[in-house]
PyMOL Python script that loads the backbone (N, CA, C, O; Angstrom):
from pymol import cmd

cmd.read_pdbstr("""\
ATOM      1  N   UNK A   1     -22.358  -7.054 -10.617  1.00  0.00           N
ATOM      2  CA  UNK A   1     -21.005  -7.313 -11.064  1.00  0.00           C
ATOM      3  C   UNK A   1     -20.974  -7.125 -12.578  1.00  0.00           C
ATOM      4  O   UNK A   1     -21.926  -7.408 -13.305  1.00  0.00           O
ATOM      5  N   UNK A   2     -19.888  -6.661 -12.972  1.00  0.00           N
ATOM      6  CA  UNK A   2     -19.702  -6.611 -14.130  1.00  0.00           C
ATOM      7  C   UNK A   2     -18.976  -7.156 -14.867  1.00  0.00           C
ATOM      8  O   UNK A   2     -18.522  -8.091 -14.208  1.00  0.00           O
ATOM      9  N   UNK A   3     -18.315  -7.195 -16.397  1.00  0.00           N
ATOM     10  CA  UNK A   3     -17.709  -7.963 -16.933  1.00  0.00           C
ATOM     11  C   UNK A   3     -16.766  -7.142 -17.934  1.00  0.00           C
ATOM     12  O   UNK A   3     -17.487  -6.431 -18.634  1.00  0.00           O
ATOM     13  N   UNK A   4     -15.176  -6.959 -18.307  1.00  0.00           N
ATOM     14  CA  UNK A   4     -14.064  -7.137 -18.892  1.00  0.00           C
ATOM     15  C   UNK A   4     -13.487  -7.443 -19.634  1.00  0.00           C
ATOM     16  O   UNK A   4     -12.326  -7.237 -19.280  1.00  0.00           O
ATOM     17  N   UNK A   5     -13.518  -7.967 -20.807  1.00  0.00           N
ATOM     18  CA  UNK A   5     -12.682  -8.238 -21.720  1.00  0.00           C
ATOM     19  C   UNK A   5     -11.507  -7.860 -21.288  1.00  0.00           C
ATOM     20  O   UNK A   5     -11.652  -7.021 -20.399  1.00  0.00           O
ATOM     21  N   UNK A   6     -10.073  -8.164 -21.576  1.00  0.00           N
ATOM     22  CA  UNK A   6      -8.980  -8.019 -21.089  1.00  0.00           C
ATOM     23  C   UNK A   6      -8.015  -8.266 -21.902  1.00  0.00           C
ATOM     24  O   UNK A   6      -7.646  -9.409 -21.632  1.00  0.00           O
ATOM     25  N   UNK A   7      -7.183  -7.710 -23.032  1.00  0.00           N
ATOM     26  CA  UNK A   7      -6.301  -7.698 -23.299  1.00  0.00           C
ATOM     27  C   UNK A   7      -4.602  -8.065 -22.437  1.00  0.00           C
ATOM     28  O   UNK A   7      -4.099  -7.353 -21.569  1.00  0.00           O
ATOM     29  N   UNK A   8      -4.044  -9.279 -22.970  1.00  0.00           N
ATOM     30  CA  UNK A   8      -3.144  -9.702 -21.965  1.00  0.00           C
ATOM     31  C   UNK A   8      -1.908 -10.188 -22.839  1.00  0.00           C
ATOM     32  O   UNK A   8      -1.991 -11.185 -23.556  1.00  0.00           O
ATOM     33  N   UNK A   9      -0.774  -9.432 -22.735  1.00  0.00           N
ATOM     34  CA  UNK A   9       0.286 -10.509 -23.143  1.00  0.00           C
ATOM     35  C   UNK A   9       0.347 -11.662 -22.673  1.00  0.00           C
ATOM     36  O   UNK A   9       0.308 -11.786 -21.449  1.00  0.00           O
ATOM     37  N   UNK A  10       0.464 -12.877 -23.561  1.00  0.00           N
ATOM     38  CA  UNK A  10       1.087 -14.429 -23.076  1.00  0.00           C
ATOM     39  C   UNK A  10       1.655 -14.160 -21.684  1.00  0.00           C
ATOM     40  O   UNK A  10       1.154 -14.290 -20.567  1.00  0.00           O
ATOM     41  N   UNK A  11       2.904 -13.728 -22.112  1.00  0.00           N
ATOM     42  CA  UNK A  11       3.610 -13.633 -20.694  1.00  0.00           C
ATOM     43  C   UNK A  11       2.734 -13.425 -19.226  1.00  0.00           C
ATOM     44  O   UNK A  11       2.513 -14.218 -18.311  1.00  0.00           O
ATOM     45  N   UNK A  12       2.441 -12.356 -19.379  1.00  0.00           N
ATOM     46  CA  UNK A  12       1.639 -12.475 -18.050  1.00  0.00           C
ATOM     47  C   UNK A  12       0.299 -13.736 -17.653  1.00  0.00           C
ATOM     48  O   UNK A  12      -0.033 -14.358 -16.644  1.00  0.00           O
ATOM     49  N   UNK A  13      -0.096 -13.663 -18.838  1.00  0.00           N
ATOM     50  CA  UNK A  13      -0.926 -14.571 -18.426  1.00  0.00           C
ATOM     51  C   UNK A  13      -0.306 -15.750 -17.937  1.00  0.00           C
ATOM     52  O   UNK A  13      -0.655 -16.548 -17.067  1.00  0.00           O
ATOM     53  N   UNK A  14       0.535 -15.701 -18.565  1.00  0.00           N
ATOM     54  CA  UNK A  14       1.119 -17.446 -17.956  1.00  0.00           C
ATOM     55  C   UNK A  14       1.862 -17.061 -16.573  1.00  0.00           C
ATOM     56  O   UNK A  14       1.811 -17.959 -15.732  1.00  0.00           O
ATOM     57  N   UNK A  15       2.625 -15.745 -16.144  1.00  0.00           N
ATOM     58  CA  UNK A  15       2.524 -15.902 -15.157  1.00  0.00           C
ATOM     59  C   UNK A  15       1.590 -15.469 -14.001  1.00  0.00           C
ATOM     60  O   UNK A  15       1.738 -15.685 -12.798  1.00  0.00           O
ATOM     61  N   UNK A  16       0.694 -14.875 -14.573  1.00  0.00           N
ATOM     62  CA  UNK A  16      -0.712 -14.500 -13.423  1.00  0.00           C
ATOM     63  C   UNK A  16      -1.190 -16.453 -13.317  1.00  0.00           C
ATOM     64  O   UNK A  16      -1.334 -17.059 -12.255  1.00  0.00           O
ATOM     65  N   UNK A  17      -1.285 -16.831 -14.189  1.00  0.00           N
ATOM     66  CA  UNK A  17      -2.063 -17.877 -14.099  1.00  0.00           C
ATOM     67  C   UNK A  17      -1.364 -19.267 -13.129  1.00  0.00           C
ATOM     68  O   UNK A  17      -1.842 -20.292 -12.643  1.00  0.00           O
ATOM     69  N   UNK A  18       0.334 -18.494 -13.186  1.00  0.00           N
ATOM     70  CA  UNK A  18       1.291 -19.783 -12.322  1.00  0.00           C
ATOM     71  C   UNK A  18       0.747 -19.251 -11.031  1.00  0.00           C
ATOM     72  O   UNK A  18       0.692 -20.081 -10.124  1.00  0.00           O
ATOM     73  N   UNK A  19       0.421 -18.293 -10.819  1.00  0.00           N
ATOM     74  CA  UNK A  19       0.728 -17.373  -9.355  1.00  0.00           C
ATOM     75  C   UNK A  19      -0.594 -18.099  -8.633  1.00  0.00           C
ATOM     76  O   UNK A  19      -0.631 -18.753  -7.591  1.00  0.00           O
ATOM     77  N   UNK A  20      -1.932 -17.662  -9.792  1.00  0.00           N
ATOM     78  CA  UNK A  20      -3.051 -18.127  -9.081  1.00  0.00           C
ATOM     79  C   UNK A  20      -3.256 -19.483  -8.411  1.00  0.00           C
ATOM     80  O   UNK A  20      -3.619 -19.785  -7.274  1.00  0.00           O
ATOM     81  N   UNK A  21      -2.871 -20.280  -9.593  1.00  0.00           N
ATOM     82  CA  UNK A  21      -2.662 -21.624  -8.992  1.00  0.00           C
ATOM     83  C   UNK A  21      -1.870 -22.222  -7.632  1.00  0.00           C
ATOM     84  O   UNK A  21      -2.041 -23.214  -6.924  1.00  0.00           O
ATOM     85  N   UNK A  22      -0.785 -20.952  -7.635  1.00  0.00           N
ATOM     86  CA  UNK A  22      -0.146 -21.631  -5.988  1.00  0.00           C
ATOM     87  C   UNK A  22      -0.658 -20.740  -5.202  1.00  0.00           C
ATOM     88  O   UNK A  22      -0.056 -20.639  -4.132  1.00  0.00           O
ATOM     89  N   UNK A  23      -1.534 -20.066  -5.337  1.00  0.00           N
ATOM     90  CA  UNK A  23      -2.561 -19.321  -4.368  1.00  0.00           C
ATOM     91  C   UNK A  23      -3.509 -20.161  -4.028  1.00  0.00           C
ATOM     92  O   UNK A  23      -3.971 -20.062  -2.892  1.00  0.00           O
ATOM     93  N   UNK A  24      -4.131 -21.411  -5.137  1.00  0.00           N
ATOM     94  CA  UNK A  24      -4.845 -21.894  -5.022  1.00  0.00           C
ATOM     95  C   UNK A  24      -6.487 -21.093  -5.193  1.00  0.00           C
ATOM     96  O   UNK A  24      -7.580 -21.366  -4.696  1.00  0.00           O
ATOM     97  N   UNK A  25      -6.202 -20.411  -5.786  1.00  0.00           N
ATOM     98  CA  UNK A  25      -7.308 -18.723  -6.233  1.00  0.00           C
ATOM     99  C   UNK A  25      -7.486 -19.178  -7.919  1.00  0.00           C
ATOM    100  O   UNK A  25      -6.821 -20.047  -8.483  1.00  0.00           O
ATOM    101  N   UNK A  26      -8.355 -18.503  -8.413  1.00  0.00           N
ATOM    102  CA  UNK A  26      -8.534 -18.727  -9.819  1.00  0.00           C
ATOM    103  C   UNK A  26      -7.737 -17.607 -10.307  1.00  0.00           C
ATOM    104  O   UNK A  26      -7.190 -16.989  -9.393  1.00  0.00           O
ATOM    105  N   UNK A  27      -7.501 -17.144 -11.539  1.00  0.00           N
ATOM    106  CA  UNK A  27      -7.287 -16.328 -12.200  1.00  0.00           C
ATOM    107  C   UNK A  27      -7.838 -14.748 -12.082  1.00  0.00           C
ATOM    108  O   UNK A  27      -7.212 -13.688 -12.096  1.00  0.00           O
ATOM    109  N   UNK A  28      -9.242 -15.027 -11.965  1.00  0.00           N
ATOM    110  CA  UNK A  28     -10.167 -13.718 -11.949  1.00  0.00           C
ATOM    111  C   UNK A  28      -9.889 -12.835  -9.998  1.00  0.00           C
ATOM    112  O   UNK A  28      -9.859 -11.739  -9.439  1.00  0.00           O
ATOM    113  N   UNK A  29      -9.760 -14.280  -9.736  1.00  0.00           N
ATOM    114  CA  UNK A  29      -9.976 -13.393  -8.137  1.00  0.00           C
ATOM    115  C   UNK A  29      -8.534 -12.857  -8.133  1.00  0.00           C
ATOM    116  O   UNK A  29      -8.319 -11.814  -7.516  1.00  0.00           O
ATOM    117  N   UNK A  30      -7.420 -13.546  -8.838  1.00  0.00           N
ATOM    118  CA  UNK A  30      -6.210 -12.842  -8.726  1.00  0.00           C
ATOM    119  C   UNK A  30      -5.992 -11.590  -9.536  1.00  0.00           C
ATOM    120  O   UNK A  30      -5.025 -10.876  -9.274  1.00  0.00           O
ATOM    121  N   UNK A  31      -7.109 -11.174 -10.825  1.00  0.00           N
ATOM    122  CA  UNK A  31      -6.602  -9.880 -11.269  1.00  0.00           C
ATOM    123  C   UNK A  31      -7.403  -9.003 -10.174  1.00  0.00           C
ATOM    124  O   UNK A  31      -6.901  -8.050  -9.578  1.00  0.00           O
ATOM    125  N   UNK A  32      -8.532  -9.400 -10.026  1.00  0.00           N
ATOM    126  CA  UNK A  32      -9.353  -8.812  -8.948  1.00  0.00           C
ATOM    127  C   UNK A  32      -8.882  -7.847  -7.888  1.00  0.00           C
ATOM    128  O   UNK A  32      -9.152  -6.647  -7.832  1.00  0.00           O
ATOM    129  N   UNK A  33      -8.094  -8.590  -7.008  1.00  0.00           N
ATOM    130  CA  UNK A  33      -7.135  -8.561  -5.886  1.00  0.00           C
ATOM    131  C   UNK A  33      -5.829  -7.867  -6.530  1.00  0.00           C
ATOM    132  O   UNK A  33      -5.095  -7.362  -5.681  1.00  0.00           O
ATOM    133  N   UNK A  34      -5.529  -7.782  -7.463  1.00  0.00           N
ATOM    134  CA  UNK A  34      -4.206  -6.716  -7.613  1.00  0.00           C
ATOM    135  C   UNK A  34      -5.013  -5.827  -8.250  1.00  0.00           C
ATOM    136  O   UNK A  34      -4.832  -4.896  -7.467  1.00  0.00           O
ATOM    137  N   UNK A  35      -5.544  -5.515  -8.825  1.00  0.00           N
ATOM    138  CA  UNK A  35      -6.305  -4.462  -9.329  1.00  0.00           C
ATOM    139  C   UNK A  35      -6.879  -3.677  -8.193  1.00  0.00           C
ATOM    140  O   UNK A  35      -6.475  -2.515  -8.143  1.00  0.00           O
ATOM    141  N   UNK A  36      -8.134  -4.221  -6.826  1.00  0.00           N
ATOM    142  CA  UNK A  36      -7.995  -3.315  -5.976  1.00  0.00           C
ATOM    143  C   UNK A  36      -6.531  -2.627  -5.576  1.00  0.00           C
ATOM    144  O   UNK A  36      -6.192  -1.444  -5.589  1.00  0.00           O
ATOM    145  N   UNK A  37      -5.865  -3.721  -5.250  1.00  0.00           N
ATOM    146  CA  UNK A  37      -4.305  -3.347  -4.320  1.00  0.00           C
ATOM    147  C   UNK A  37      -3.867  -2.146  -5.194  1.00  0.00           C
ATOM    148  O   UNK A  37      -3.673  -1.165  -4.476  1.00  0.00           O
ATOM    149  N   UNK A  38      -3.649  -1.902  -6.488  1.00  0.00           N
ATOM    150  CA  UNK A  38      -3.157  -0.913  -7.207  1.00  0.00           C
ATOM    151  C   UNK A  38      -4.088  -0.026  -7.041  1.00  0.00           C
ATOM    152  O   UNK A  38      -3.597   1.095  -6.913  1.00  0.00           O
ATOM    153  N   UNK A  39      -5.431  -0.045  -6.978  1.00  0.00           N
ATOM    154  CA  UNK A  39      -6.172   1.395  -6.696  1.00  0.00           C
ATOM    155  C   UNK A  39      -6.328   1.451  -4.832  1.00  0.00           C
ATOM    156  O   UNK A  39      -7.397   1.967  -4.508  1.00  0.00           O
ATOM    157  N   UNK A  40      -5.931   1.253  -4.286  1.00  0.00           N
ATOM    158  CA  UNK A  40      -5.766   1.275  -2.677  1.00  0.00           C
ATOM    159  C   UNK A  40      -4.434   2.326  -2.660  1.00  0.00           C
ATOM    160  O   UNK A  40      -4.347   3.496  -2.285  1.00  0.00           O
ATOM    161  N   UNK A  41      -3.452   1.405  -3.222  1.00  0.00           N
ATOM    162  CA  UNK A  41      -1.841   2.295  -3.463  1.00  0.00           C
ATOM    163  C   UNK A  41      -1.876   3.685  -4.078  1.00  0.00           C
ATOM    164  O   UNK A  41      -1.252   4.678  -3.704  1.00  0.00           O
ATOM    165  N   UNK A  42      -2.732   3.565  -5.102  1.00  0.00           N
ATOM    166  CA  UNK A  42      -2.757   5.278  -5.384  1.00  0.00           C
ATOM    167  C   UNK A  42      -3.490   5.898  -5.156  1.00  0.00           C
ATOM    168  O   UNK A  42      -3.520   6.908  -5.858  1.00  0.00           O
ATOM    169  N   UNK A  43      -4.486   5.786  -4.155  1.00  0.00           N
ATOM    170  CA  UNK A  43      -5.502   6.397  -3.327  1.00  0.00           C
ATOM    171  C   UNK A  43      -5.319   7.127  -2.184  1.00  0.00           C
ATOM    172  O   UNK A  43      -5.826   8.202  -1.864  1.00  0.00           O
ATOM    173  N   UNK A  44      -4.429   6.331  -1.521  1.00  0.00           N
ATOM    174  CA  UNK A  44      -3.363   6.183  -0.722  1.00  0.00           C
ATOM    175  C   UNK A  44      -2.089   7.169  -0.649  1.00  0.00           C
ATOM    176  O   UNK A  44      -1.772   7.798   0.361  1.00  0.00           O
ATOM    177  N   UNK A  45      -1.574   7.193  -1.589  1.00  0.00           N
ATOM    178  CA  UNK A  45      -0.436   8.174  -2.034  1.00  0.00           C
ATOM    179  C   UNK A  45      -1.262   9.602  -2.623  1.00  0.00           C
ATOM    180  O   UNK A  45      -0.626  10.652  -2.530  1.00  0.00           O
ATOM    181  N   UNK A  46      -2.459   9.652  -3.138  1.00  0.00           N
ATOM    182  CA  UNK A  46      -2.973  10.725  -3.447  1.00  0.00           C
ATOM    183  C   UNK A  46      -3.485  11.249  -1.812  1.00  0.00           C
ATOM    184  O   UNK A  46      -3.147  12.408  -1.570  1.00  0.00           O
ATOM    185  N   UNK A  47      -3.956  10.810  -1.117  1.00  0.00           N
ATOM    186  CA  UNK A  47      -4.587  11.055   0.028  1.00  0.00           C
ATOM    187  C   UNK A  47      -3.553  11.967   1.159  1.00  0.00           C
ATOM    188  O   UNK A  47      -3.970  12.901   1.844  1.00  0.00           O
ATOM    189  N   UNK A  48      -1.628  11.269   1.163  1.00  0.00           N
ATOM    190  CA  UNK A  48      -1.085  11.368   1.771  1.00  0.00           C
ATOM    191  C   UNK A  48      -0.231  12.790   1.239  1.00  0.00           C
ATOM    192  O   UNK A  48       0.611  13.460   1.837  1.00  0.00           O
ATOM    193  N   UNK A  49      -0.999  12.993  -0.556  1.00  0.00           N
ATOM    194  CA  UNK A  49      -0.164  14.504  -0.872  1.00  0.00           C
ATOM    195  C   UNK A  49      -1.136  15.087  -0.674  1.00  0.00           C
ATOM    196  O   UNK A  49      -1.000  16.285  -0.923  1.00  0.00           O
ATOM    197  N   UNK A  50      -2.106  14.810  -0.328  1.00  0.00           N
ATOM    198  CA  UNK A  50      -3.278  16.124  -0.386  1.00  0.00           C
ATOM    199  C   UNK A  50      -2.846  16.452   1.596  1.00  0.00           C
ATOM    200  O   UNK A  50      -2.580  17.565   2.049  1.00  0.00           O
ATOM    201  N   UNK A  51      -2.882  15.522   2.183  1.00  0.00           N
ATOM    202  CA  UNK A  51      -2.789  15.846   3.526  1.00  0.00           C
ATOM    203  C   UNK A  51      -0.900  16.436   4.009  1.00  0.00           C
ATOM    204  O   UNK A  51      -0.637  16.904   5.117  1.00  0.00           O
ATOM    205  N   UNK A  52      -0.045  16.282   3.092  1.00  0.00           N
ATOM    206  CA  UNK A  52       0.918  16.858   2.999  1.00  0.00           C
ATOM    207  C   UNK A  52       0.510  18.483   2.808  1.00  0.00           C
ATOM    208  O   UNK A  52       0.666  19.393   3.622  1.00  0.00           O
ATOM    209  N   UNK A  53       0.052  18.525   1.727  1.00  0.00           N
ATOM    210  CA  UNK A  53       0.087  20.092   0.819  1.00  0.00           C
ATOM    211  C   UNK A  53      -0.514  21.208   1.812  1.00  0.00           C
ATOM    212  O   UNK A  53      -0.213  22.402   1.827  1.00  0.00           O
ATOM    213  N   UNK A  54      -1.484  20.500   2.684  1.00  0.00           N
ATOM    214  CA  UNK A  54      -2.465  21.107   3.690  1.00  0.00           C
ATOM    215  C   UNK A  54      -1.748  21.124   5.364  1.00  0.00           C
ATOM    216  O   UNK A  54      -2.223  21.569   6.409  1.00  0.00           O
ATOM    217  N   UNK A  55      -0.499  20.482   5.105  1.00  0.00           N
ATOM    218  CA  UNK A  55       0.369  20.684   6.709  1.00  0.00           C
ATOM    219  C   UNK A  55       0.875  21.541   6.474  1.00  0.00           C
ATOM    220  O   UNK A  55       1.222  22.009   5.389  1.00  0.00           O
ATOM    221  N   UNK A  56       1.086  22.151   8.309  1.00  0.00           N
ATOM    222  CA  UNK A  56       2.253  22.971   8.231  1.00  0.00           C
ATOM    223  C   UNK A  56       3.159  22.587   9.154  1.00  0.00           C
ATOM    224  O   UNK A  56       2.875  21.991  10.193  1.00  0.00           O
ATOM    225  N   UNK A  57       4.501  22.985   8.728  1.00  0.00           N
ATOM    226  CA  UNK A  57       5.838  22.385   9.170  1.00  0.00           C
ATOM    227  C   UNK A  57       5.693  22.987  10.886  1.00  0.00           C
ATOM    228  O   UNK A  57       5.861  22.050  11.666  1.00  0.00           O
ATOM    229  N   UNK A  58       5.511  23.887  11.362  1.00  0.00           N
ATOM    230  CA  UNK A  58       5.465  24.390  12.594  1.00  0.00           C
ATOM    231  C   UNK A  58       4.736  23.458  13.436  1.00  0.00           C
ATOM    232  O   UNK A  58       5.355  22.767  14.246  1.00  0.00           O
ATOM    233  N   UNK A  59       3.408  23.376  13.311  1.00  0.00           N
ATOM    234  CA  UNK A  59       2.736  22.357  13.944  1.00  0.00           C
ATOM    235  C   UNK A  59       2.948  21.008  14.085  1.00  0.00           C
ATOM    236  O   UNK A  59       2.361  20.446  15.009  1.00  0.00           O
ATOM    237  N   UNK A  60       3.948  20.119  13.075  1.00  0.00           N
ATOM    238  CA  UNK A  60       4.588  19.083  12.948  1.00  0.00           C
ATOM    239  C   UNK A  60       5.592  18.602  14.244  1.00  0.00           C
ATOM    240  O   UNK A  60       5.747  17.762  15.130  1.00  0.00           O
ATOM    241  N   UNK A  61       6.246  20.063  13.499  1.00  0.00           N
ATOM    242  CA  UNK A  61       7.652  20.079  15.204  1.00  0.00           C
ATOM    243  C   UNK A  61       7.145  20.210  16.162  1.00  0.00           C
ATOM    244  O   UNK A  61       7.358  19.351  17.018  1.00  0.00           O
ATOM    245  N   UNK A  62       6.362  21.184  16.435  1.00  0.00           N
ATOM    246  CA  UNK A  62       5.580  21.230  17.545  1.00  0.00           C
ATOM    247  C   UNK A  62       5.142  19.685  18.778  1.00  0.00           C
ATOM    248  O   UNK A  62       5.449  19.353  19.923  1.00  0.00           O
ATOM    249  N   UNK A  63       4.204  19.099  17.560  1.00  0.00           N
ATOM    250  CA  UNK A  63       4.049  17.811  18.153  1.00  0.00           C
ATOM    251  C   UNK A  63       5.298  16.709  18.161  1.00  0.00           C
ATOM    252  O   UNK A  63       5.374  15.947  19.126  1.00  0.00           O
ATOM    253  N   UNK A  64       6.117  16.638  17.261  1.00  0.00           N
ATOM    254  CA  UNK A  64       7.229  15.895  17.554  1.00  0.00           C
ATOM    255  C   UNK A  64       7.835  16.259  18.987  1.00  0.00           C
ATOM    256  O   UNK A  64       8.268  15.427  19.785  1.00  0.00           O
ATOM    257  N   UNK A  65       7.777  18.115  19.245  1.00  0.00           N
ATOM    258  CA  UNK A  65       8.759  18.456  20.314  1.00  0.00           C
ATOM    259  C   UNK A  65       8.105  17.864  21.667  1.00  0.00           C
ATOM    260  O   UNK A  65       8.791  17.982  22.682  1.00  0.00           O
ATOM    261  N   UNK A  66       6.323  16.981  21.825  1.00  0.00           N
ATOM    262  CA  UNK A  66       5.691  17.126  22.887  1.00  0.00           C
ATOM    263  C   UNK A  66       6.058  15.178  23.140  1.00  0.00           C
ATOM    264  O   UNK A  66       5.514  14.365  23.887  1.00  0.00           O
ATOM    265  N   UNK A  67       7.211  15.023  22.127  1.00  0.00           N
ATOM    266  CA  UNK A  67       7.028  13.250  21.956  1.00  0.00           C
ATOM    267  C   UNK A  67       8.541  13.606  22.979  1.00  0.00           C
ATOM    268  O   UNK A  67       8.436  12.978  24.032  1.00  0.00           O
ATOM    269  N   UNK A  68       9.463  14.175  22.944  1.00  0.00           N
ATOM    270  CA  UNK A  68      10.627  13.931  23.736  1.00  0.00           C
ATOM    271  C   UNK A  68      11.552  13.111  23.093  1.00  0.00           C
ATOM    272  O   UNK A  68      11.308  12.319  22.182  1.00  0.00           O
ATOM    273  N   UNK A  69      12.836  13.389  23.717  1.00  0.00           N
ATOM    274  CA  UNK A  69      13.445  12.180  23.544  1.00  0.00           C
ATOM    275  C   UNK A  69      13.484  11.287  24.378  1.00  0.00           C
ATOM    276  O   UNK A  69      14.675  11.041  24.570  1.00  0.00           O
ATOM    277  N   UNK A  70      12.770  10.565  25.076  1.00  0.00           N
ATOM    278  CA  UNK A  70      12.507   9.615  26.341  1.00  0.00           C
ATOM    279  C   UNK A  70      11.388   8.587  25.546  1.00  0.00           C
ATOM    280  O   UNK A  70      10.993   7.537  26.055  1.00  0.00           O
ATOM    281  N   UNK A  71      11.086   8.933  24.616  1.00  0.00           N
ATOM    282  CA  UNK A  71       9.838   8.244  23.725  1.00  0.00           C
ATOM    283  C   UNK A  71      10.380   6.583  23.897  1.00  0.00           C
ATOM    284  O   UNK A  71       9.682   5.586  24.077  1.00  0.00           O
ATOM    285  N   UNK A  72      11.466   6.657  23.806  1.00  0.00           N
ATOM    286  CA  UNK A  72      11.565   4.973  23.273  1.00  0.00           C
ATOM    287  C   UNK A  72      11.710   3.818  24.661  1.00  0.00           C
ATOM    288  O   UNK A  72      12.353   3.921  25.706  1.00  0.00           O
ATOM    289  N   UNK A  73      10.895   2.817  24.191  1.00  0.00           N
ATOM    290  CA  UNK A  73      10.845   2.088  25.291  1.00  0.00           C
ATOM    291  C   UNK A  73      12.123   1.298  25.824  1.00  0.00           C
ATOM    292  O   UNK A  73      12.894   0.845  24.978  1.00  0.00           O
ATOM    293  N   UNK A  74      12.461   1.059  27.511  1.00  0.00           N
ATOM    294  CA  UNK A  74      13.137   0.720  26.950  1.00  0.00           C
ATOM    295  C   UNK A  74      13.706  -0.769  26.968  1.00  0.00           C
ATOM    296  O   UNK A  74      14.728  -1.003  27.613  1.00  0.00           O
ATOM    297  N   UNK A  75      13.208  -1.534  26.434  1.00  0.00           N
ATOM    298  CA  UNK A  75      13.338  -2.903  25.831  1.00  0.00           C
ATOM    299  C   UNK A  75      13.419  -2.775  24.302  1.00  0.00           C
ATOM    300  O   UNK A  75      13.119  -3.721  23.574  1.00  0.00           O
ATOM    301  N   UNK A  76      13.930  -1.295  23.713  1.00  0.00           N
ATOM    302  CA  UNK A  76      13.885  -1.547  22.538  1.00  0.00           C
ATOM    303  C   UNK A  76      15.471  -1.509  22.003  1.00  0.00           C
ATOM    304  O   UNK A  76      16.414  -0.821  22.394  1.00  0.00           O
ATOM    305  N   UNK A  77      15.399  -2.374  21.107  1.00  0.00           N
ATOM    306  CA  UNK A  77      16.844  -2.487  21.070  1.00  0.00           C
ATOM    307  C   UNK A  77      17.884  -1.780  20.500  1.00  0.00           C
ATOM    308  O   UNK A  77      19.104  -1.824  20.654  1.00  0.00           O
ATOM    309  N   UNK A  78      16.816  -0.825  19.498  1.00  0.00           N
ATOM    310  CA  UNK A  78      17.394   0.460  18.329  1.00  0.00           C
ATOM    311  C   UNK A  78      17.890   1.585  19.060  1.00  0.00           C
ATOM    312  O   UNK A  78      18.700   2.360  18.551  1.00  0.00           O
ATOM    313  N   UNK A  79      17.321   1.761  20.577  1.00  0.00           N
ATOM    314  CA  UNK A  79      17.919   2.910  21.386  1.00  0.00           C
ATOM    315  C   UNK A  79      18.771   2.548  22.008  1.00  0.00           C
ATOM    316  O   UNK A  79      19.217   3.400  22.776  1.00  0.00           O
ATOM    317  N   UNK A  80      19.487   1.087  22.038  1.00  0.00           N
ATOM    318  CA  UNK A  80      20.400   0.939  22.806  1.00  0.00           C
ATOM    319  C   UNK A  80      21.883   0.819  22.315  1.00  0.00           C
ATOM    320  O   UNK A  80      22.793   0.667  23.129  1.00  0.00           O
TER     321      UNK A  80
END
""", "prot")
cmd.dss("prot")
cmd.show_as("cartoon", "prot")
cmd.util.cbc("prot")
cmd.orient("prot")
């Protein structure tokens, strides 16, 4: 593990530090935990343009056309 120094406006700190406390979490595990979450999110969104850039629209419809319109169950209430 390693270690951070961290530059922080007041502000946040005081409210990272309200947040942790009604998490009942310390401080560290709460930058911790949004810091993964923000590199998950753009990992995520990079992952989903790279697998965009590499589709093709034909094969898309294709499989949409093999879903039907009969897809929805029906106890669902959005098709009714």
């Amino acid at each position: 593990m390693s270690s951070y120094a961290l530059r922080l406006p007041e502000s946040l700190k005081l409210a990272a530090k309200r947040i942790a406390a009604a998490d009942d979490t310390t401080m560290n595990q709460f930058f911790v935990v949004a810091i993964a979450e923000k590199i998950s999110a753009m990992e995520t969104a990079k992952f989903f343009e790279q697998r965009a850039a590499s589709g093709k629209a034909d094969a898309a419809q294709a499989a949409w056309d093999k879903v039907g319109s009969d897809a929805a169950m029906s106890d669902d209430t959005w098709s009714q």
